[in-house]
C-alpha positions in Angstrom: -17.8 -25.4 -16.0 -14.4 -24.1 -14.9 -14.0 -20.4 -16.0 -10.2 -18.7 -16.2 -9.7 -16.3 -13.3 -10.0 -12.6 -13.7 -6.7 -10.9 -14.4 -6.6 -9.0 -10.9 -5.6 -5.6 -12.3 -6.4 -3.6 -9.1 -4.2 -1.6 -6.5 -4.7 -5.0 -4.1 -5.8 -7.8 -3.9 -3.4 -8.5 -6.3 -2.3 -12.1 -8.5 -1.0 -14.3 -6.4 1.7 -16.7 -8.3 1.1 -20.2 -8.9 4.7 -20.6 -6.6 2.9 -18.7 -3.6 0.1 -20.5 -4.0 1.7 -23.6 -3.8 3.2 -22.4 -0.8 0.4 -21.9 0.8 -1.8 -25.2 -0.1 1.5 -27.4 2.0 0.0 -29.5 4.6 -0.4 -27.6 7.9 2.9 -27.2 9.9 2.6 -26.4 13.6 3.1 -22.7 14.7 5.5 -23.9 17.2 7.6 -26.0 15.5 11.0 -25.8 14.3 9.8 -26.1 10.6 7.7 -23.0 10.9 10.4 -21.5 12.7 12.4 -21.5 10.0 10.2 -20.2 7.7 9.6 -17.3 9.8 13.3 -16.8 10.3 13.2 -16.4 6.4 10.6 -13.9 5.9 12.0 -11.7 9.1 15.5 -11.9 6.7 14.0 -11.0 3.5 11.5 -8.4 4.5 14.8 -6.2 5.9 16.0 -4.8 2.5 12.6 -3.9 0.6 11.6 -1.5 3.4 15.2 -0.5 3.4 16.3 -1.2 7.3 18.7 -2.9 9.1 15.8 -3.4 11.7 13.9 -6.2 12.6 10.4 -6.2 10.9 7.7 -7.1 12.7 4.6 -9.5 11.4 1.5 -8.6 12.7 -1.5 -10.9 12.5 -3.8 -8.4 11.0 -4.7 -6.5 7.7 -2.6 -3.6 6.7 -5.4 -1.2 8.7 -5.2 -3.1 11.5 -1.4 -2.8 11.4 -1.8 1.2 10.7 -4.6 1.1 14.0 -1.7 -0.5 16.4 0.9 2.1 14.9 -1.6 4.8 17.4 -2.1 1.9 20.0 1.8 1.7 20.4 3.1 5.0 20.1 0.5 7.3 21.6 -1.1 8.3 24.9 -4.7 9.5 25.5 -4.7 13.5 24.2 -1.5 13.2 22.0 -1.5 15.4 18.9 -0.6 13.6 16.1 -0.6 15.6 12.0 -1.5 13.7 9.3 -1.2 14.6 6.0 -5.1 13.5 4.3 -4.5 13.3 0.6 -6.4 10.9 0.0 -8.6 8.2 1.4 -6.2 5.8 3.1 -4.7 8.9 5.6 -8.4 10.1 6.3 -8.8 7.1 7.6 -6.0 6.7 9.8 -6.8 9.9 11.4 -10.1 8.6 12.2 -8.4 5.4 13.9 -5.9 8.2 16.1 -10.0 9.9 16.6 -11.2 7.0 18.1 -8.5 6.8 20.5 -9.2 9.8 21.8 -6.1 11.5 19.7 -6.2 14.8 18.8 -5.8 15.0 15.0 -4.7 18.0 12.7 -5.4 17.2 9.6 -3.2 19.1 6.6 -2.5 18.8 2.8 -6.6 17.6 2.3 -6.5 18.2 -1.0 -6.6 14.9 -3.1 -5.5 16.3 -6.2 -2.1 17.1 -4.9 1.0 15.6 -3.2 1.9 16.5 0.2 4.1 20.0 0.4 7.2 19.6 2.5 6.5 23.2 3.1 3.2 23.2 4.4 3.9 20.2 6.6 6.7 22.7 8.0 4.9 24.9 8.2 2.0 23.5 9.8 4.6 21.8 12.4 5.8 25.3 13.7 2.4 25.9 14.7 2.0 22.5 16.2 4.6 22.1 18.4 3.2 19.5 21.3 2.4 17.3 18.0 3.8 14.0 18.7 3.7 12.3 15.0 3.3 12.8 11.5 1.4 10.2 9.9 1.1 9.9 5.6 0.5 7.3 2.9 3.9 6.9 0.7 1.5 6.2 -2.3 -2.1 6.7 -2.3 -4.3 4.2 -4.4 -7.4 6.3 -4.3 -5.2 9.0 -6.2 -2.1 7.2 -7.7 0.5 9.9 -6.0 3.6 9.2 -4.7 4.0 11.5 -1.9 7.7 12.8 -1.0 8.5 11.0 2.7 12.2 11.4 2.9 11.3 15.6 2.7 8.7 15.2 4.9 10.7 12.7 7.6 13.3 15.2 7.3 11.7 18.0 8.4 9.5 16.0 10.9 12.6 15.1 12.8 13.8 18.5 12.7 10.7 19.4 14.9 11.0 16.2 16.8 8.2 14.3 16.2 8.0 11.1 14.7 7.4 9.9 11.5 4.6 6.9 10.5 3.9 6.1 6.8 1.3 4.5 5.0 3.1 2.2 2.3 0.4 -1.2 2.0 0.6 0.0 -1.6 4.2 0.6 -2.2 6.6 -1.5 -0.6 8.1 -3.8 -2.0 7.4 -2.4 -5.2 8.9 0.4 -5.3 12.3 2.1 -3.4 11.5 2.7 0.1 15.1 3.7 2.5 13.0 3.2 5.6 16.8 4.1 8.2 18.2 6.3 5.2 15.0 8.7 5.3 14.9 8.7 9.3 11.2 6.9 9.6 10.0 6.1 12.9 7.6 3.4 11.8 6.4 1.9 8.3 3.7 -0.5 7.3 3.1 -2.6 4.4 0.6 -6.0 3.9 0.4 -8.9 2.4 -1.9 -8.5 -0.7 -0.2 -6.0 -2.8 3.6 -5.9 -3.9 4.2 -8.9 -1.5 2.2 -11.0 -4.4 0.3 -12.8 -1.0 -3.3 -13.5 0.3 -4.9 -10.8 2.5 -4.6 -11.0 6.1 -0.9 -10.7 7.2 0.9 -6.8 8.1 4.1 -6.0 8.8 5.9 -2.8 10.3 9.4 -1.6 10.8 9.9 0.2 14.2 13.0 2.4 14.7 15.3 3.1 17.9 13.3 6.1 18.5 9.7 4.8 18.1 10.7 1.8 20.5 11.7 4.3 23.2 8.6 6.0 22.9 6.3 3.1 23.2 7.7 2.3 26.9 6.0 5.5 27.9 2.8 5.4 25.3 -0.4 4.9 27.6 -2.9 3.5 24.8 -4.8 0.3 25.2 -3.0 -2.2 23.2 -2.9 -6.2 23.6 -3.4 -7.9 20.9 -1.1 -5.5 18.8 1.4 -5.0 21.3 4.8 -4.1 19.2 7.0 -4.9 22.2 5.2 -8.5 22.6 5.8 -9.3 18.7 9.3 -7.9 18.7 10.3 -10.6 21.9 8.6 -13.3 19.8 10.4 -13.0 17.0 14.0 -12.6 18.6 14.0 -15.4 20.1 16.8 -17.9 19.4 13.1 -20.4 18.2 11.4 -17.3 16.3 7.6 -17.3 16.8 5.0 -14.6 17.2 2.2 -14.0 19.8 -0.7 -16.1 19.6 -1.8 -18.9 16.8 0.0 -17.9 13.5 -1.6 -17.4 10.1 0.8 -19.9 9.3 -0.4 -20.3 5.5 -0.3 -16.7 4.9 3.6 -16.8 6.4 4.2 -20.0 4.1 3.1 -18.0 1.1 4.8 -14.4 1.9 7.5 -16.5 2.6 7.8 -17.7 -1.0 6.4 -14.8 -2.5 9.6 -12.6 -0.6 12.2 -15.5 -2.1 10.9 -15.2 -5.5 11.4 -11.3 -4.9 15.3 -11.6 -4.2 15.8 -14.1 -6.9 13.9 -11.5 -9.4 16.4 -8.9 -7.7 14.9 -5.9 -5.6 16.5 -3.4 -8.2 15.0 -5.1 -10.8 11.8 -5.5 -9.1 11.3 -1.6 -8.5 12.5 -0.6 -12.1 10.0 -3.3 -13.7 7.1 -1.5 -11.4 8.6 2.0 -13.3 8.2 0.7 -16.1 5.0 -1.1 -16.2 3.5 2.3 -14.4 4.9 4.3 -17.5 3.8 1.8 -19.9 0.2 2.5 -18.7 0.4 5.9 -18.7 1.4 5.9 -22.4 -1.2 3.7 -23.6 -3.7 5.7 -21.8 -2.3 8.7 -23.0 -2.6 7.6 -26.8 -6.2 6.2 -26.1 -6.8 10.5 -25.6 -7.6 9.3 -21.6 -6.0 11.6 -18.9 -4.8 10.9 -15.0 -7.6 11.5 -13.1 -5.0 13.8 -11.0 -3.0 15.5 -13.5 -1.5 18.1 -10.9 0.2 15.2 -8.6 3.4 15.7 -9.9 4.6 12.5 -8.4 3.2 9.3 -9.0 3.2 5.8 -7.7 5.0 3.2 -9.7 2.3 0.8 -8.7 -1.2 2.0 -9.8 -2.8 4.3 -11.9 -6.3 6.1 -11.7 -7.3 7.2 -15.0 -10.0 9.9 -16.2 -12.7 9.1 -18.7 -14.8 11.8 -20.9 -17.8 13.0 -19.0 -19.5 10.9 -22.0 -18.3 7.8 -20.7 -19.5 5.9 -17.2 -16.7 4.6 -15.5 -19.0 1.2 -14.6 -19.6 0.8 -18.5 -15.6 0.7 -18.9 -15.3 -1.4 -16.6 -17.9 -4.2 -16.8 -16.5 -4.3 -20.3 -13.0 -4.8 -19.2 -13.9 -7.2 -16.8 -16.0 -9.4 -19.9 -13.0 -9.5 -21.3 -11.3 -11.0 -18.0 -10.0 -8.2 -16.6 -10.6 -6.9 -13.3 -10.0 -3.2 -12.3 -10.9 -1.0 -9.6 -13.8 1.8 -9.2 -12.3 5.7 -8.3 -12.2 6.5 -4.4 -13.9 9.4 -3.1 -15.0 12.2 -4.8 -13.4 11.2 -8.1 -16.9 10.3 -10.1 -15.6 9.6 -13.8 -12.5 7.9 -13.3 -11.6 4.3 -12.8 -7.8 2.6 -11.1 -5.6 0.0 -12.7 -2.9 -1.7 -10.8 -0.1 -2.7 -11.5 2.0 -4.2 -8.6 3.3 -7.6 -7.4 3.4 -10.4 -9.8 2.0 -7.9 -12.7 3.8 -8.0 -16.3 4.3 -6.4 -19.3 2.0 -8.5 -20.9 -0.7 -8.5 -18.3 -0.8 -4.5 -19.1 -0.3 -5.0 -22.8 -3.6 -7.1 -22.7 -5.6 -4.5 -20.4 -4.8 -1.8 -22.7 -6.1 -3.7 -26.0 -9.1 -5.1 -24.1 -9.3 -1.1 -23.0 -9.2 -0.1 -26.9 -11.9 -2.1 -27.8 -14.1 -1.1 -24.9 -13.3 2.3 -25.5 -14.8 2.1 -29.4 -17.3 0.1 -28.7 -18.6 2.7 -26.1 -17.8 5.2 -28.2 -19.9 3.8 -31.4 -22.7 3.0 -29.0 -22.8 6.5 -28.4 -22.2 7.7 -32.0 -25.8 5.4 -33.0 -27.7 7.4 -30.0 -26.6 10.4 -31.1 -27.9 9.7 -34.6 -30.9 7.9 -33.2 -32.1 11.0 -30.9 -31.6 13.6 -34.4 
């Protein structure tokens, strides 16, 4: 018997529309083709604005980890120093990528219950002066924190190193001004705000970052920027290699139904669904499971439970009820993540927090009668 899918309320893989879908069920096109050409030329188009830059973006043929391993492969030579801020899990490991490399790593801002100080990251720079890079998440979905990168670019490029973010679980969903900000390079993927199927990464380079690769010495082949970048602007656009060429079909559509929605009202429907959750969680006497983050991601939310309540119970129960949400990252034992990016709607959170009421009193009475069973 058919069952109705799971409502994906998770920081990624997230709902993928019924139109993107679609997409990505047409008969096969060939990679070389002028078809698939064209739909390529679409996505390199539309892409532009939500990472805010007049840049070409680059689609790399790997996961959004993959894309943040060839951001080291491309821009850094054997015994570089490179600072990244480790807030949370996502940072951590990228600087164990740049470790394996054979990068020297200084990690700062390791606590996950805060945002990254533009201070400290000064501050830490002035001390690090042969650093090549700063490397942070924009969000963090094993925290929920929106980190500040415009400070942090700005005082990155004050000490001339470059800037790399993190944002698979941001953009597209909420306002990134990758030129404005000075960003060297950004990367995003396919499974979160771009409403797609896993497997597809992309990353805007800047002016700066492209001079530096010319004289980066890492291995790189597979990933090489400068390979995907002469692909792409050619007057035929293709990329290196065999194409995911269903995962392009479907970002493809995905990125259209983006720009007819209307990027500014895109991001404010994110802020508003992020607040919404926050609210309802509020008034169901639940905290953030980060309370001192002072900034937080439009596009998930990890919540705390009472030590009374195991974050699995809440959870199978919500997922009974056909919703799907994610188990806390890291050390963060009694706490669970919703998400709330992509194709995600009022209603869809509406529904997870009246199926979250009801789970929450039934776990509640449960333990009310062992209570009154143990006296």
């Amino acid at each position: 018997m058919q069952t109705e899918p799971l409502l994906l309320m998770t920081p990624g893989p997230t709902r993928v529309p019924e139109r993107v879908l679609q997409a990505g069920a047409r008969p096969m096109i060939h990679h070389r083709s002028a078809e698939f050409s064209r739909e390529l030329a679409t996505v390199l188009e539309l892409i532009g604005p939500l990472f805010g830059t007049r840049a070409r973006v680059l689609p790399v043929h790997t996961t959004g980890r993959g894309a943040l391993e060839a951001t080291i492969c491309n821009l850094l030579s054997p015994g570089d120093e490179i600072v990244v801020c480790c807030n949370g899990k996502f940072t951590e490991m990228w600087a164990a990528l740049a470790e394996s490399y054979g990068v020297r790593v200084h990690r700062i801002a390791t606590d996950w219950a805060r945002a990254v100080a533009v201070a400290e990251v000064d501050a830490c720079l002035a001390e690090r002066p042969n650093a090549r890079a700063v490397a942070m998440t924009y969000t963090e979905s094993s925290t929920g924190v929106a980190n500040d990168v415009a400070g942090v670019a700005r005082v990155a490029r004050a000490h001339g190193m470059l800037v790399l973010v993190d944002g698979v679980s941001s953009i597209g969903g909420m306002p990134f001004a990758f030129d404005e900000w000075g960003v060297d390079v950004a990367v995003t993927a396919s499974q979160k705000c771009l409403m797609s199927s896993t497997g597809l990464a992309f990353a805007a380079v800047s002016d700066r970052a492209w001079e530096v690769t010319r004289r980066a010495r890492l291995p790189r082949n597979y990933w090489d920027f400068a390979a995907i970048r002469d692909a792409v602007a050619a007057a035929k656009p293709e990329t290196p290699g065999s194409t995911p060429v269903h995962l392009m079909l479907q970002v493809a559509e995905a990125l259209r139904m983006i720009h007819e929605e209307g990027i500014d009202r895109v991001f404010a429907r994110h802020a508003e669904l992020a607040e919404r959750v926050r609210a309802g969680t509020r008034e169901l006497g639940l905290a953030m499971q980060c309370p001192q983050l002072g900034s937080y991601a439009s596009t998930l939310t990890a919540v705390a439970l009472p030590a009374t309540i195991a974050p699995a119970a809440v959870r199978d129960g919500l997922k009974a009820r056909g919703i799907l949400t994610a188990a806390a990252l890291g050390p963060f034992t009694s706490s669970f993540r919703i998400g709330h990016m992509g194709d995600i709607r009022v209603a869809d959170v509406d529904r997870t927090l009246d199926a979250l009421r009801d789970v929450l009193g039934e776990l509640h009475a449960g333990a009310r009668v062992g209570e009154a069973a143990a006296t």
